[in-house]
ZADO-1210 file (C-alpha; in nm, 4 decimals, padded with zeros to 6 digits):
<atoms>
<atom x="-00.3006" y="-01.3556" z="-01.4390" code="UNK" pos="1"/>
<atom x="-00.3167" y="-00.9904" z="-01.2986" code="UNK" pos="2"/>
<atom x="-00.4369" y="-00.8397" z="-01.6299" code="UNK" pos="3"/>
<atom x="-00.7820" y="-01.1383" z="-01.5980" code="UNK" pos="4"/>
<atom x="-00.8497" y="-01.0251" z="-01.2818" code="UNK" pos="5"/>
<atom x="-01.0694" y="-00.7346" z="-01.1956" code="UNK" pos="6"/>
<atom x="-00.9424" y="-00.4318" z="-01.0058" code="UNK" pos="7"/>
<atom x="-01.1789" y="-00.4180" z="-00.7137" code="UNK" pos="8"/>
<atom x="-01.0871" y="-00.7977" z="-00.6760" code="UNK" pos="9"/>
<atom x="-00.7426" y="-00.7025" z="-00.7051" code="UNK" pos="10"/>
<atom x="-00.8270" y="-00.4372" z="-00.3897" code="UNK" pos="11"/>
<atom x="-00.9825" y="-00.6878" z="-00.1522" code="UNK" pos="12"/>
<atom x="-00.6686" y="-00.9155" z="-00.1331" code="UNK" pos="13"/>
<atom x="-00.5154" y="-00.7702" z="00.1024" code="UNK" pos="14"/>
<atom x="-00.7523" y="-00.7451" z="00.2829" code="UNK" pos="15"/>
<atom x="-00.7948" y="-01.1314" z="00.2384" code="UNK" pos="16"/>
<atom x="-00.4246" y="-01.1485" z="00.3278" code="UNK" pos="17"/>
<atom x="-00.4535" y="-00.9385" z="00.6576" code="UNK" pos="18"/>
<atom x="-00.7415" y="-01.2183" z="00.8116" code="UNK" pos="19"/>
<atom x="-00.5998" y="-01.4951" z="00.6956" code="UNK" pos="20"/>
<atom x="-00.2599" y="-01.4260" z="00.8709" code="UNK" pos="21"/>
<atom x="-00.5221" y="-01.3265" z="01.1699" code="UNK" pos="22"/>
<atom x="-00.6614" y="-01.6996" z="01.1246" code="UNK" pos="23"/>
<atom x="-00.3133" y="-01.8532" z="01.1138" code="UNK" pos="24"/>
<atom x="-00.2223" y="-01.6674" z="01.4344" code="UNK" pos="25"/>
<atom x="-00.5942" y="-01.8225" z="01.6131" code="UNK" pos="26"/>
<atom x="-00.4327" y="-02.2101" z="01.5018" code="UNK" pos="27"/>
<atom x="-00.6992" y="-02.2193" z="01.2215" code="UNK" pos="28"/>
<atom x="-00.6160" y="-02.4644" z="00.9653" code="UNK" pos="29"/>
<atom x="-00.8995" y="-02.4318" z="00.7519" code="UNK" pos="30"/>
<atom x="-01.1665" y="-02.1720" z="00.6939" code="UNK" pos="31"/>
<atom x="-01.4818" y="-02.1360" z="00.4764" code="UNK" pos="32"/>
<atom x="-01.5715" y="-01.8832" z="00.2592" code="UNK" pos="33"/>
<atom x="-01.8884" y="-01.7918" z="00.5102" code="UNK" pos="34"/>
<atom x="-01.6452" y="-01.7339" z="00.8032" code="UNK" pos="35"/>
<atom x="-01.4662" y="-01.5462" z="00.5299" code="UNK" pos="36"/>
<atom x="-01.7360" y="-01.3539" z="00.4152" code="UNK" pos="37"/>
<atom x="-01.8426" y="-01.2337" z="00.7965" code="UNK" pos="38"/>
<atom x="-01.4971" y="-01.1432" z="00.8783" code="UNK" pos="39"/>
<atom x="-01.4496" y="-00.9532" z="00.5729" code="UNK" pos="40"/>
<atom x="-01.8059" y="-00.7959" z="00.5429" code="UNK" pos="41"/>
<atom x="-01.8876" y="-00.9408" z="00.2284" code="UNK" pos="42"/>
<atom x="-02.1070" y="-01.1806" z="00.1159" code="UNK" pos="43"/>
<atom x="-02.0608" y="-01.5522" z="00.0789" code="UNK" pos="44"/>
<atom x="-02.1105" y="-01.5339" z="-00.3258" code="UNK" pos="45"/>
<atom x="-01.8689" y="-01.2640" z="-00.3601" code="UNK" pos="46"/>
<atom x="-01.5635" y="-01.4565" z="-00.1610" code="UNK" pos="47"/>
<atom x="-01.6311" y="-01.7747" z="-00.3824" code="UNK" pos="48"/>
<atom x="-01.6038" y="-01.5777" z="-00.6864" code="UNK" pos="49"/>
<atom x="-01.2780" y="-01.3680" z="-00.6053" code="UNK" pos="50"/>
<atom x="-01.1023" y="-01.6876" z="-00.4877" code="UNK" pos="51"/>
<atom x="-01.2335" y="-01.8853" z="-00.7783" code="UNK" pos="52"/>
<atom x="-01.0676" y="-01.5860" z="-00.9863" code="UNK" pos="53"/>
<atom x="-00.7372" y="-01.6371" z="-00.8757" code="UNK" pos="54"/>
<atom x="-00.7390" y="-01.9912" z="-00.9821" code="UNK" pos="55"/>
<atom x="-01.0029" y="-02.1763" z="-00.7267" code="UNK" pos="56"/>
<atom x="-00.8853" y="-02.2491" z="-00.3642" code="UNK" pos="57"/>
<atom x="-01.0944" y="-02.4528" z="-00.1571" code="UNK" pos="58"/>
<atom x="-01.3242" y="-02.7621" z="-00.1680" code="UNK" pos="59"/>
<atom x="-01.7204" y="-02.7982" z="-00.1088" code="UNK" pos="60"/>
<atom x="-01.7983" y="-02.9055" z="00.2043" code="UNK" pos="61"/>
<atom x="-01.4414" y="-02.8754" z="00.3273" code="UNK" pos="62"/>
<atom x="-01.3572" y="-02.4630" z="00.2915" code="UNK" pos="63"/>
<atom x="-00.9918" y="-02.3103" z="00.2037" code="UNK" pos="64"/>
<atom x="-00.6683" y="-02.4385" z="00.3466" code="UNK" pos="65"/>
<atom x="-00.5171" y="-02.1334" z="00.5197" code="UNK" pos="66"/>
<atom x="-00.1967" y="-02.1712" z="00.5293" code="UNK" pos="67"/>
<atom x="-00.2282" y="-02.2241" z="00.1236" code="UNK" pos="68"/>
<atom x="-00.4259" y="-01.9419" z="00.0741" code="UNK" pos="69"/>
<atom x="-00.2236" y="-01.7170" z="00.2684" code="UNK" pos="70"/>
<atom x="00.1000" y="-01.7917" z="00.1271" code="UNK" pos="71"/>
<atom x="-00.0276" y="-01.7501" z="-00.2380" code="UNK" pos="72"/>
<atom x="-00.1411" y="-01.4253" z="-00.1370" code="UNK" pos="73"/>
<atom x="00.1898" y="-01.3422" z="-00.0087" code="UNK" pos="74"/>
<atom x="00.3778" y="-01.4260" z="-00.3330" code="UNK" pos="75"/>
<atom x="00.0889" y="-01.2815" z="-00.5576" code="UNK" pos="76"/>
<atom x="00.1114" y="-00.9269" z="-00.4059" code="UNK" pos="77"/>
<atom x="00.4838" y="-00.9505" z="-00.4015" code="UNK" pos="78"/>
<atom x="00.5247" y="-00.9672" z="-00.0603" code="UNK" pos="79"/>
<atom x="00.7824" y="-01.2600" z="-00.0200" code="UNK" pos="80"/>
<atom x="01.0645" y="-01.0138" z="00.0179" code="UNK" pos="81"/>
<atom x="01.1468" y="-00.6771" z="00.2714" code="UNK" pos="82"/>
<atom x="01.0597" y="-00.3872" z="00.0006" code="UNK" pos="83"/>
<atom x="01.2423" y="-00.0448" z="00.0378" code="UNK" pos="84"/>
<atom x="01.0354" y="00.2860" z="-00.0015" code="UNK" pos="85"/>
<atom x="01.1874" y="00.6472" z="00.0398" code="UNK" pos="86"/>
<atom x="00.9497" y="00.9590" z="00.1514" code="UNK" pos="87"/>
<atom x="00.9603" y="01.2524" z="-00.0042" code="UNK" pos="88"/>
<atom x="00.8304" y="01.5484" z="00.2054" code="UNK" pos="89"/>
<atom x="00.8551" y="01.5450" z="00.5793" code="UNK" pos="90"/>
<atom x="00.6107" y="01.7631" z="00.7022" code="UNK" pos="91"/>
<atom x="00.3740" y="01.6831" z="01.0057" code="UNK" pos="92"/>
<atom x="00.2178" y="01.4102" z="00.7702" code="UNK" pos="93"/>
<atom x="00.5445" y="01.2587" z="00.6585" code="UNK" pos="94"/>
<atom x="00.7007" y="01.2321" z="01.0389" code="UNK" pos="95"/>
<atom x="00.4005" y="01.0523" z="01.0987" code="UNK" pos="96"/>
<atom x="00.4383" y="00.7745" z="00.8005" code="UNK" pos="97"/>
<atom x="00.8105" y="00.7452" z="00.8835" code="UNK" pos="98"/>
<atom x="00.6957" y="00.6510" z="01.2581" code="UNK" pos="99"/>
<atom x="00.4259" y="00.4019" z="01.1757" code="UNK" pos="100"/>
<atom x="00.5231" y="00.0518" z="01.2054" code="UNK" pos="101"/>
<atom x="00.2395" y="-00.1017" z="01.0038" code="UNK" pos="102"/>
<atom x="00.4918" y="-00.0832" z="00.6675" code="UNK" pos="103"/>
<atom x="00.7219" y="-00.3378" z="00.7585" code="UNK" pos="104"/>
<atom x="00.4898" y="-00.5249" z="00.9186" code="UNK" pos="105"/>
<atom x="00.3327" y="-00.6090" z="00.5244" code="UNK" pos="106"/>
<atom x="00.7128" y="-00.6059" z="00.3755" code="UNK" pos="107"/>
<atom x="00.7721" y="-00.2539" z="00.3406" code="UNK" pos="108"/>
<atom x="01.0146" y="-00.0337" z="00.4692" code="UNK" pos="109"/>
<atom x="01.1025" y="00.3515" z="00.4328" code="UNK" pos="110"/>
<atom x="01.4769" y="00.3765" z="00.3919" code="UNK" pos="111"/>
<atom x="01.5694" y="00.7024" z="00.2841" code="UNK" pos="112"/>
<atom x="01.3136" y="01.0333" z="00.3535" code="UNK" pos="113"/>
<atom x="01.4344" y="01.3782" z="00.2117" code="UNK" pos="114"/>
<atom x="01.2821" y="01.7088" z="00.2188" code="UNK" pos="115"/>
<atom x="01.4237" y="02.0695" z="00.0675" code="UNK" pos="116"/>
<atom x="01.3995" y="02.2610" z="00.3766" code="UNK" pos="117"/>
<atom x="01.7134" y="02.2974" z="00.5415" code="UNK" pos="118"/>
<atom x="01.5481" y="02.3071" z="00.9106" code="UNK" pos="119"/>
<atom x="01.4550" y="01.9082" z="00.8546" code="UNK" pos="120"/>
<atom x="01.7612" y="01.8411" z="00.6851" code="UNK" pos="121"/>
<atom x="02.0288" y="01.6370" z="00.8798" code="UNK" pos="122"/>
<atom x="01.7622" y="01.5249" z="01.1548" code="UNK" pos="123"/>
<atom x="01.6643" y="01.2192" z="01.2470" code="UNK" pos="124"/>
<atom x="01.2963" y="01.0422" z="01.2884" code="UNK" pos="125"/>
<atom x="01.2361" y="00.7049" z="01.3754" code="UNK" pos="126"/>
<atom x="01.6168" y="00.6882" z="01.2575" code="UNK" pos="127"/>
<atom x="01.5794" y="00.7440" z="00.9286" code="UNK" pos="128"/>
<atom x="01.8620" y="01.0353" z="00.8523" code="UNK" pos="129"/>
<atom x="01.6723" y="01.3022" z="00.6138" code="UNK" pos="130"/>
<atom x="01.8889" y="01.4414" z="00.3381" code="UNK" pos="131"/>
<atom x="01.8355" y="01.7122" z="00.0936" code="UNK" pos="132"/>
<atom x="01.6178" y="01.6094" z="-00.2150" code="UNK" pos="133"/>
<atom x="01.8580" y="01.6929" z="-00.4316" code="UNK" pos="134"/>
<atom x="02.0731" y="01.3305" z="-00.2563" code="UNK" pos="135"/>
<atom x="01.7451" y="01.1090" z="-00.4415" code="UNK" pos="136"/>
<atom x="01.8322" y="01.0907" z="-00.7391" code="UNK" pos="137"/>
<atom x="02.1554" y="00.9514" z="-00.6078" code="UNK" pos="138"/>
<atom x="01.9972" y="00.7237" z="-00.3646" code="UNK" pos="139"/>
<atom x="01.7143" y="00.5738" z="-00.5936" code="UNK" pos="140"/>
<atom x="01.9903" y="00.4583" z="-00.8067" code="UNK" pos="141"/>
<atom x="02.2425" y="00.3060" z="-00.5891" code="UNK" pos="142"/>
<atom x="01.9950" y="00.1312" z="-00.4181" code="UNK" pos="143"/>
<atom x="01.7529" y="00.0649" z="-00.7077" code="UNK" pos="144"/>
<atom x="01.4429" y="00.1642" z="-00.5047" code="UNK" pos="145"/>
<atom x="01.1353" y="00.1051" z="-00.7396" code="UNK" pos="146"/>
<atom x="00.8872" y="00.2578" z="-00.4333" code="UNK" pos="147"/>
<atom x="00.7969" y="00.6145" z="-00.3332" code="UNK" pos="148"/>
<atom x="00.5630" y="00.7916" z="-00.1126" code="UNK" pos="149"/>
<atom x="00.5063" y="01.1621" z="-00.1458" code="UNK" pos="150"/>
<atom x="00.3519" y="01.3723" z="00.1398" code="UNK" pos="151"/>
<atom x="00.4140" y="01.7309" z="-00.0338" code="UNK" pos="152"/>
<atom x="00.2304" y="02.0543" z="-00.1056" code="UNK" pos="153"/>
<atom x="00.0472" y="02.0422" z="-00.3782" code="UNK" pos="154"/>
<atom x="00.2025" y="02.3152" z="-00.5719" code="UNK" pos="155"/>
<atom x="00.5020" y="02.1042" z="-00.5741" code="UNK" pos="156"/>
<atom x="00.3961" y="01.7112" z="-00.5967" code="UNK" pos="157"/>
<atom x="00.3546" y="01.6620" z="-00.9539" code="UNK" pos="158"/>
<atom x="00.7133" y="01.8145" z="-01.0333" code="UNK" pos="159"/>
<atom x="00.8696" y="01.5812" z="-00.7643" code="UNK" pos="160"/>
<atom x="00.6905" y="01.2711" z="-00.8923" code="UNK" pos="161"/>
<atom x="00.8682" y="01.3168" z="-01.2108" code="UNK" pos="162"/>
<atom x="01.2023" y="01.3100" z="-01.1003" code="UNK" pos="163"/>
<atom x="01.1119" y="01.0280" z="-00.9105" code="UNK" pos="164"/>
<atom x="01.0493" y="00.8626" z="-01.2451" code="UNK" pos="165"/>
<atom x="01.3192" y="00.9664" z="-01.4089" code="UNK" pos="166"/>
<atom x="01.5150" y="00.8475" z="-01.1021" code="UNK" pos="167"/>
<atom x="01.3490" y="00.4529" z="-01.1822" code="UNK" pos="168"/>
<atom x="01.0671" y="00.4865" z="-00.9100" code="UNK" pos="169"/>
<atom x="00.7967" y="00.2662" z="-01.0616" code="UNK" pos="170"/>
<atom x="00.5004" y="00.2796" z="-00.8195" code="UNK" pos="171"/>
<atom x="00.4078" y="00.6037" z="-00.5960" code="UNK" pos="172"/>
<atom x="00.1660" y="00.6289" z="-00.2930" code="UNK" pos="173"/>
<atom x="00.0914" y="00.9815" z="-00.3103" code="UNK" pos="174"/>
<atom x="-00.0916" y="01.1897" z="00.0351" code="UNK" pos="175"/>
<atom x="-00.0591" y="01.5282" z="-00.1830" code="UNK" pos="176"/>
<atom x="-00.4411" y="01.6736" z="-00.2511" code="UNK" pos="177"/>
<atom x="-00.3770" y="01.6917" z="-00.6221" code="UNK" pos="178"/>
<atom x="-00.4376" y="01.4431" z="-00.9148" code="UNK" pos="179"/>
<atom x="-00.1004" y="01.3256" z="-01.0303" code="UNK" pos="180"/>
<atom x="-00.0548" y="01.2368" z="-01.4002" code="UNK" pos="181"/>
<atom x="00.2087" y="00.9632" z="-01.4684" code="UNK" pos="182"/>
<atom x="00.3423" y="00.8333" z="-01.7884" code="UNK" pos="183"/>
<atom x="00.2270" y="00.4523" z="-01.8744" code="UNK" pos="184"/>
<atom x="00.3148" y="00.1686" z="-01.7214" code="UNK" pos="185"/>
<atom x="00.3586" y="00.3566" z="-01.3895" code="UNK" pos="186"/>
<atom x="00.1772" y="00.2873" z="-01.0831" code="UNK" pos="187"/>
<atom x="-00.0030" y="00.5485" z="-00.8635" code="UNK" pos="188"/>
<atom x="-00.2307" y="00.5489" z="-00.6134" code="UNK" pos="189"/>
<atom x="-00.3934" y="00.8287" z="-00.4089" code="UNK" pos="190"/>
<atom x="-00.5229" y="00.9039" z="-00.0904" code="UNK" pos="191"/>
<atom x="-00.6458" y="01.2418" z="00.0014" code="UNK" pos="192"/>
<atom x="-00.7967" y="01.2067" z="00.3877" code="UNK" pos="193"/>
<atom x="-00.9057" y="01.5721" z="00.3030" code="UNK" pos="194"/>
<atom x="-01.1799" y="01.3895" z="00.0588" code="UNK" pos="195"/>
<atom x="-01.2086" y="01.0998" z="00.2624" code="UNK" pos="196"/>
<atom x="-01.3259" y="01.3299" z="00.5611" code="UNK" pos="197"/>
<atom x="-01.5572" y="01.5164" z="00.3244" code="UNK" pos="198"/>
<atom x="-01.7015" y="01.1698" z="00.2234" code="UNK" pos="199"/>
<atom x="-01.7680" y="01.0760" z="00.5459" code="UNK" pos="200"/>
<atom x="-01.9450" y="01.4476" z="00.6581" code="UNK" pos="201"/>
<atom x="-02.1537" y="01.3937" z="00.3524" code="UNK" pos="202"/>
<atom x="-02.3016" y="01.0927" z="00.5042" code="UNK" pos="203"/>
<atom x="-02.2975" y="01.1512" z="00.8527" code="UNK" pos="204"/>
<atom x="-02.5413" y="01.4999" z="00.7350" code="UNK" pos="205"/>
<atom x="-02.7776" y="01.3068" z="00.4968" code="UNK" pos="206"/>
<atom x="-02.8228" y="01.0150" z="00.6980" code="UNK" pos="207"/>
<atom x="-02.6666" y="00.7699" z="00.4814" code="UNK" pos="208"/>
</atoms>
């Protein structure tokens, strides 16, 4: 079904996910795609068609049964299970992602965080042990860990996302500012709050 459905669809479901578990937690039992629509900041039309997409939920006149919806959502994203990550890089931006709790919350965990500078390695954060990069390629196999984040330099991201590979990571959420090239079949997604901040600037100084 994935490959039918279209990526920005594909990008508001968890989104869909994150208020219908909000709805659950209210006692809701059924919702309609206009309560939907207002809580997600779309429009009626556009709920209808992303939920008619994934096979067609709901009922005219009646609206979507949440508990339904939600669970389907669960199981589509892969989210039935705990899912272990490991960091790599554990600079002032990689302490941070190994103390936020929001990961497990969704099913993911970080399990394993290295670095190569000796004055992180052995400490502890969050109490996740950091070890010496040159322990992941260890690691990533004996626990057959398909999930990586990098928060590196630039200069040295792209080389440590291909040992990750080679290591059997699969999907990587990279924080480095640099465009990472991976081989097919891959998965990689970016965020650079660098360019994100930039973004917003431009707007906030044209007005728009």
């Amino acid at each position: 079904m994935k490959s039918t459905i279209p990526e920005p669809t594909l990008r508001r479901l968890s989104y869909y996910l994150r208020y219908l578990e909000r709805f659950k937690e209210k006692g809701l039992n059924i919702i309609s795609s206009k309560e939907l629509s207002i809580a997600l900041g779309l429009s009626d039309a556009q709920v209808r068609r992303d939920l008619f997409t994934l096979g067609g939920f709901g009922k005219r006149g009646v609206g979507y049964d949440v508990s339904k919806l939600f669970n389907f959502l669960n199981t589509f994203l892969g989210l039935d299970n705990l899912q272990s990550i490991i960091l790599v890089g554990c600079g002032n931006l990689g302490k941070a992602l190994l103390q936020y709790k929001g990961f497990k919350k969704r099913k993911f965990i970080i399990t394993h965080a290295f670095d190569n500078d000796k004055r992180l390695i052995g400490k502890k954060i969050a109490g996740i042990n950091i070890q010496d990069s040159k322990e992941m390629q260890r690691e990533i196999r004996k626990h057959k860990i398909i999930y990586g984040i990098i928060a590196t330099p630039a200069s040295s991201a792209q080389g440590v996302v291909n040992s990750m590979i080679d290591y059997g990571i699969k999907a990587v959420l990279n924080f480095a500012p640099i465009k990472i090239h991976v081989s097919q079949g891959i998965v990689i997604s970016s965020v650079d709050l660098t360019t994100e901040l930039e973004w917003l600037s431009f707007h906030v100084h044209h007005g728009t």
